[in-house]
BATOR-401276 format. One record per residue (C-alpha): x negated, y negated, z negated; residue number from 1. Coordinates in steps of 0.02 Angstrom, whole numbers. Layout:
REM residues N
<pt <X; Y; Z>; NUM>
...
//
This chain:
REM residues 166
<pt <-7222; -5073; -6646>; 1>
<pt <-7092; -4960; -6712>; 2>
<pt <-6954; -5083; -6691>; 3>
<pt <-6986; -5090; -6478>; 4>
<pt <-6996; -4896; -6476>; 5>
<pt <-6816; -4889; -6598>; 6>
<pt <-6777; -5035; -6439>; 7>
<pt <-6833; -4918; -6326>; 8>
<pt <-6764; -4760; -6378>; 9>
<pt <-6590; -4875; -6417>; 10>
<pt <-6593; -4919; -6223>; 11>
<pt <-6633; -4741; -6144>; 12>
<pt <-6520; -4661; -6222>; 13>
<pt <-6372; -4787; -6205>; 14>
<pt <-6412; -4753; -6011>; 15>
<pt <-6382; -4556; -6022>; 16>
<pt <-6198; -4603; -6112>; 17>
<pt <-6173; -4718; -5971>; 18>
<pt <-6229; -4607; -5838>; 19>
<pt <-6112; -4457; -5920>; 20>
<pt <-5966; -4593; -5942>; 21>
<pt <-5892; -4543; -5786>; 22>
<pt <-5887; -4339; -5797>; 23>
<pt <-5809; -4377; -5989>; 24>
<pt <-5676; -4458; -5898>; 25>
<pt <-5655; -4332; -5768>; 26>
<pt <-5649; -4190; -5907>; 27>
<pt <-5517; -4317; -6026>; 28>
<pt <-5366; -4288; -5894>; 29>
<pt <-5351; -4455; -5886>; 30>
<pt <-5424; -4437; -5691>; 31>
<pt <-5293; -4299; -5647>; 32>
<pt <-5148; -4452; -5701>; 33>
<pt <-5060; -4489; -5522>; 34>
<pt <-5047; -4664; -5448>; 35>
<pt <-4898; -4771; -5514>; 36>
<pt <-4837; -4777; -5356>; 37>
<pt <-4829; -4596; -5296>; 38>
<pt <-4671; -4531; -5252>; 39>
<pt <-4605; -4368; -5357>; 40>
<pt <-4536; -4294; -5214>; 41>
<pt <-4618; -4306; -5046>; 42>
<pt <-4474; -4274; -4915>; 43>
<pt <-4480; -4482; -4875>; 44>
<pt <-4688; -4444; -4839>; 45>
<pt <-4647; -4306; -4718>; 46>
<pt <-4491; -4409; -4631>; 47>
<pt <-4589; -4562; -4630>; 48>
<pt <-4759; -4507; -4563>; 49>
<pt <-4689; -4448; -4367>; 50>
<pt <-4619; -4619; -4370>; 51>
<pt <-4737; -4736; -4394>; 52>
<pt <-4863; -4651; -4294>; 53>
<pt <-4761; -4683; -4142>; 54>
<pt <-4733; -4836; -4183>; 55>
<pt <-4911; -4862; -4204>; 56>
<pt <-4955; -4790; -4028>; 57>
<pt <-4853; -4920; -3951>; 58>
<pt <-4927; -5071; -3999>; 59>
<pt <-4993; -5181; -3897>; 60>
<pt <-5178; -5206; -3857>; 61>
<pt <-5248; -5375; -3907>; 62>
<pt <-5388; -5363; -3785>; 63>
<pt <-5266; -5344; -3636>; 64>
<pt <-5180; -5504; -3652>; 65>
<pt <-5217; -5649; -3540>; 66>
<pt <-5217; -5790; -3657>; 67>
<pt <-5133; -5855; -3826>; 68>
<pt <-4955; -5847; -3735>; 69>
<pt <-4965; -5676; -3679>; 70>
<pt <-5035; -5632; -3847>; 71>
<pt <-4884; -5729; -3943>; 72>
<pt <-4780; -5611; -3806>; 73>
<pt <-4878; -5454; -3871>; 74>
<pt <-4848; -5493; -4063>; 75>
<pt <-4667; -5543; -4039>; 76>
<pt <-4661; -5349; -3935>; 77>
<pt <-4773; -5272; -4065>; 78>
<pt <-4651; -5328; -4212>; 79>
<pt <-4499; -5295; -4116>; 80>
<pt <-4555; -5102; -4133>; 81>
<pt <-4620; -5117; -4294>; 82>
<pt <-4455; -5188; -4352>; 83>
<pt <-4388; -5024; -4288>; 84>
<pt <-4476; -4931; -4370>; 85>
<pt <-4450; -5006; -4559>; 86>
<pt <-4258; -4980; -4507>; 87>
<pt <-4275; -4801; -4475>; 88>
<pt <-4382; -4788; -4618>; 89>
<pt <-4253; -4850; -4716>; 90>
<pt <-4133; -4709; -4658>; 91>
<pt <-4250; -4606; -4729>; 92>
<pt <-4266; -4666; -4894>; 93>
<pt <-4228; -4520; -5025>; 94>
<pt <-4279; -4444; -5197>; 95>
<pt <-4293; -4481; -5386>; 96>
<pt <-4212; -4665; -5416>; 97>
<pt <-4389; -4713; -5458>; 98>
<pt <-4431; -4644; -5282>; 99>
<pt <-4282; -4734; -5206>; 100>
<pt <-4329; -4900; -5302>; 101>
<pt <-4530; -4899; -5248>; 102>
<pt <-4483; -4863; -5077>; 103>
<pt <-4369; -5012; -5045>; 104>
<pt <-4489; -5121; -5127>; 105>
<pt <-4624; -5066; -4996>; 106>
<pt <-4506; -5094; -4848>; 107>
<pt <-4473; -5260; -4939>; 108>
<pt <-4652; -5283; -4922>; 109>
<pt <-4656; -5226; -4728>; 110>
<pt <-4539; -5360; -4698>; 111>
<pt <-4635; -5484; -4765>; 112>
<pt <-4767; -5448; -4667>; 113>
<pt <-4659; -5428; -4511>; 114>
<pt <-4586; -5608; -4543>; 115>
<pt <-4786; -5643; -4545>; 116>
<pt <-4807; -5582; -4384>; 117>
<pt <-4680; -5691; -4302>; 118>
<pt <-4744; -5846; -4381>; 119>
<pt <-4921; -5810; -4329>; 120>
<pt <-4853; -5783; -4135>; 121>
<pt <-4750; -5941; -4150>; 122>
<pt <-4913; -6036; -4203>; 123>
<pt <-5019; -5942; -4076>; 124>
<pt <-4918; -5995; -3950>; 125>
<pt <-4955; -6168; -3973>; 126>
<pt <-5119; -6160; -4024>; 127>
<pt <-5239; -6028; -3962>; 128>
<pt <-5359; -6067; -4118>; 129>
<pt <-5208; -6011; -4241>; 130>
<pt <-5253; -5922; -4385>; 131>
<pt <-5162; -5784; -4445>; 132>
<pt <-5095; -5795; -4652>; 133>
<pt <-5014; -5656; -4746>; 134>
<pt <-4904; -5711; -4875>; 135>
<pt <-4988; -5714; -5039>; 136>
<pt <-4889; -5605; -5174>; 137>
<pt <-4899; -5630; -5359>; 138>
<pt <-5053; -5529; -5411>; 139>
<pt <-5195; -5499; -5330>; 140>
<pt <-5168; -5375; -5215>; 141>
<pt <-5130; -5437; -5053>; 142>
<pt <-4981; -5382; -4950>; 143>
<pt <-5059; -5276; -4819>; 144>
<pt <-5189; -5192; -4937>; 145>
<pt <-5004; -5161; -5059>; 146>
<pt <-4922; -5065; -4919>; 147>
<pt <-5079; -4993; -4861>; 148>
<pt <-5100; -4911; -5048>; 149>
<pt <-4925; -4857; -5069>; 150>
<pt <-4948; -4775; -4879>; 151>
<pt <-5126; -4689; -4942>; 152>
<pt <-5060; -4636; -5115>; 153>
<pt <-4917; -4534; -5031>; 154>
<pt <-5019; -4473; -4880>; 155>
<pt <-4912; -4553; -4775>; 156>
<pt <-5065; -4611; -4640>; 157>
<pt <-4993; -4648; -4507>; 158>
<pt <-4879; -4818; -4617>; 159>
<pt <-5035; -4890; -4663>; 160>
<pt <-5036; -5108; -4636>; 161>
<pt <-5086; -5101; -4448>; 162>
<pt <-5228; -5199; -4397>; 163>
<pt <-5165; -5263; -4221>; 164>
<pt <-5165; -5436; -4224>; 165>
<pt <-5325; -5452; -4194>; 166>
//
């Protein structure tokens, strides 16, 4: 009998550690460490935030189009702008080296995803069933959730992956 309440005893109080395990972190520091991918200096975050939100604003509406061709049209227009954008972006790029660096990889990434986008209208355009694929990175973070993150972690909202296509 002693040896369930030692079991017992063993179990609760494994269960208060656990349940304190997160404010020990929080108290550690190790919470206040930033993101590996925030920028030191967050000029390109202030640039880049006006920008995408236009760009954003002018998409296209997926419900609006007629049918798979008018929705290829739409994606083909929607890109077009979004291409813009990454290009002005990229006139904006500034800060640390590291800043400079992590920044051109996440255009990199936009223009995968752009390139994405066409392929998906060229399909939908011949087949109304098409299915939309994001290239697969190495990892396991996928593409639009990867600029999404780096967009997030520098509070730069309005570059999030947009969810038009619909």
């Amino acid at each position: 009998m002693n040896s369930k309440i030692t079991l017992k005893g063993l179990a609760l109080a494994a269960i208060i550690l656990v349940s304190f395990a997160p404010w020990i972190y929080r108290w550690s520091g190790q919470a206040d460490r930033p993101f590996p991918d925030t920028l030191d200096v967050p000029a390109f975050g202030i640039a880049a935030d006006p920008i995408c939100a236009a760009a954003m604003e002018e998409l296209p509406d997926a419900l609006r189009a007629q049918d798979n061709i008018d929705r290829a049209r739409q994606l083909r227009e929607g890109t077009a702008r979004l291409q813009v954008m990454v290009d002005d972006l990229s006139n904006e790029v500034t800060g640390t080296e590291r800043d400079v660096r992590i920044t051109n990889l996440w255009l990199e990434d936009w223009e995968i995803l752009l390139g994405d986008r066409l392929a998906y209208a060229d399909r939908l355009e011949e087949d109304e069933f098409a299915f939309f694929y994001v290239t697969q990175l190495e990892g396991k973070e996928r593409l639009e959730k990867r600029i999404s993150r780096f967009a997030l972690t520098n509070k730069i909202l309005s570059c999030v992956s947009p969810g038009d296509v619909g």
